[in-house]
N, C-alpha and C positions, 0 to 999 in steps of 0.2 A: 864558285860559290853560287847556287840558284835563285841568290834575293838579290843577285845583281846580274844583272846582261852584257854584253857590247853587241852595236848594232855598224851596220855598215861605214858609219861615221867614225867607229874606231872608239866611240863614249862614251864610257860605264857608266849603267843609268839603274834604277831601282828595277827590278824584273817588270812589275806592274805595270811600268811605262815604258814597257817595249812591243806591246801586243799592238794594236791599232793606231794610224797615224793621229787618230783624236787622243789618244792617251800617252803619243811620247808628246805631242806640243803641250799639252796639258800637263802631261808631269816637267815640261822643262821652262815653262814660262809660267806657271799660275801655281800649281801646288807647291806649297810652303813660302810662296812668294810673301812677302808683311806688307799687312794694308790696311790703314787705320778708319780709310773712308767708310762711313756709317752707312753707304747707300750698297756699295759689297760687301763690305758685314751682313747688312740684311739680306740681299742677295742670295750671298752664300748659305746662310743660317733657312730660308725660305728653299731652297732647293735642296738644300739636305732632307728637311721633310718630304718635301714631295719624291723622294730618290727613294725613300724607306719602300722597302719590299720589292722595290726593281732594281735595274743594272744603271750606276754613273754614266755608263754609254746612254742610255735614252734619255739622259736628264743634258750630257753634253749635245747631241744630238736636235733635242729642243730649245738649246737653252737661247737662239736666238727669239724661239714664239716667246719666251717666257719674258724676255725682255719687252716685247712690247704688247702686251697681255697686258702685264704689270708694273707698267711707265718706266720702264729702266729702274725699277724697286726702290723708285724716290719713296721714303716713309710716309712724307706728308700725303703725296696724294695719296698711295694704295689706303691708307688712314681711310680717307674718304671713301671710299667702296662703298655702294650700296648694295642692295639686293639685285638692281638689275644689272651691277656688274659680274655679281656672283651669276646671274643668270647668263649673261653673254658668253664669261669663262667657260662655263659648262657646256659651249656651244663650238667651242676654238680647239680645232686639232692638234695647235701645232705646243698645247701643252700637256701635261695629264690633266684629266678632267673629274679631279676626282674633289667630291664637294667639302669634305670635312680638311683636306686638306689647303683646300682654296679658301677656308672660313679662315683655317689658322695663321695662313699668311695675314690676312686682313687684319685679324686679330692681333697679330704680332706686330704688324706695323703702329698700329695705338697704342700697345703696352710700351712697344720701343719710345714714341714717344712720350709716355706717360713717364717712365722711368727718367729719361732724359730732363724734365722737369725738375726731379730730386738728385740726379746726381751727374748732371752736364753732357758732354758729347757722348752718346755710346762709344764711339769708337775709342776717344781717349778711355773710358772706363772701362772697357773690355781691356785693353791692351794693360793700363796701370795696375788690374786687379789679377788676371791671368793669363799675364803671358810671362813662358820660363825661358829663362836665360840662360838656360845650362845649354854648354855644347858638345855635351856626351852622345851618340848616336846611336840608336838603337839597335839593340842586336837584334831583334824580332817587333815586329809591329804588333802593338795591342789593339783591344777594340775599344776600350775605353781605360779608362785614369780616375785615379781618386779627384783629379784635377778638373778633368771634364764632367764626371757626376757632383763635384760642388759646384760650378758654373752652370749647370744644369739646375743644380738646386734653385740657384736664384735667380736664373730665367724663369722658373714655373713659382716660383713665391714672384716674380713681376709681371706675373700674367700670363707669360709665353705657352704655347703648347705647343706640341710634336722637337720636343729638346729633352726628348731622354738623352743619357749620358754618351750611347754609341756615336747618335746623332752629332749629339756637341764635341765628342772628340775626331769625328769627318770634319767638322766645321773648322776646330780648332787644329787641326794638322793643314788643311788646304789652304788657310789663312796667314800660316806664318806661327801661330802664338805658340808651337811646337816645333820643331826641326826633325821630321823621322825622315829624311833622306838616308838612305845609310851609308858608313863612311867612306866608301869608295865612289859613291855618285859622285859625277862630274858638277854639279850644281850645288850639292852639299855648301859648300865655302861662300859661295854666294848667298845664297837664302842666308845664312848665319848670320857675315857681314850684314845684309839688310833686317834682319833684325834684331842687332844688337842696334844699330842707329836706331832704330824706330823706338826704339825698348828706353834710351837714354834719351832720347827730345821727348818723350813724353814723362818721365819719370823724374828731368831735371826738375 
């Protein structure tokens, strides 16, 4: 089957994460991993934007600059940004330097807060509102879902920009709130198990 590899380990794993050692640890410890925490939610949701039009590999590659760029993508401070952080960014190689996408994080971190005002933790809200529970596996990976373009929806009705729907279903598969491992990955069983727990303590 060519959507699934085995690699010297003997591990069938999604093809995608057989190519570079960045992308088997990443397909075997973070993609589809569930995680409720609002500061990798945004994280994640911030680096999806800035990944638009280039390769996951440059955005893995940087993403320790990106962490301390961007405080470890605590909301509260990125909130605060000013202009001469946006100025300093634009100045730091070790992330893309590209301005309207450095606005939007900024951005996103106020909206994220602002939302969280009306409707409590993002993370619990993300997880209670759109994460699926089915444990069907995908016979082909899409690029997006009627699921991630309504999530999308009202990220951009709470302000959010750079969450079009592709974006939000990257977001939404690397996060957990999907399971597209396919069913022969070795992980598959795992990722589910964690996020059926995740799915039921937040929903009890």
């Amino acid at each position: 089957m060519d959507y699934v590899k085995i690699l010297g380990d003997g591990l069938v794993r999604c093809a995608w994460g057989t190519g570079l050692p960045e992308y088997v640890s990443y397909h075997d410890f973070e993609w589809g991993r569930a995680s409720a925490d609002r500061s990798r939610l945004f994280e994640k949701l911030c680096l999806e934007g800035f990944q638009s039009g280039l390769s996951w590999l440059t955005i893995l590659r940087k993403r320790s600059g990106f962490r301390d760029a961007f405080a470890n993508f605590v909301p509260e401070t990125v909130a605060a940004f000013e202009q001469e952080d946006v100025d300093r960014l634009l100045e730091n190689p070790g992330i893309i330097r590209h301005q309207g996408k450095i606005r939007s994080a900024i951005n996103n971190a106020r909206q994220l807060l602002a939302l969280e005002e009306k409707e409590g933790d993002f993370g619990r809200w993300i997880w209670k509102n759109w994460a699926d529970a089915s444990d069907q596996p995908p016979s082909a990976i899409a690029a997006t879902t009627d699921e991630s373009a309504a999530l999308a929806r009202a990220l951009k009705k709470a302000g959010f920009t750079f969450v079009g729907p592709t974006t939000v279903y990257a977001f939404m598969q690397s996060m957990g709130l999907v399971n597209d491992h396919y069913s022969d990955c070795y992980v598959r069983a795992d990722c589910q198990q964690e996020r059926m727990a995740l799915i039921g303590s937040i929903r009890d």
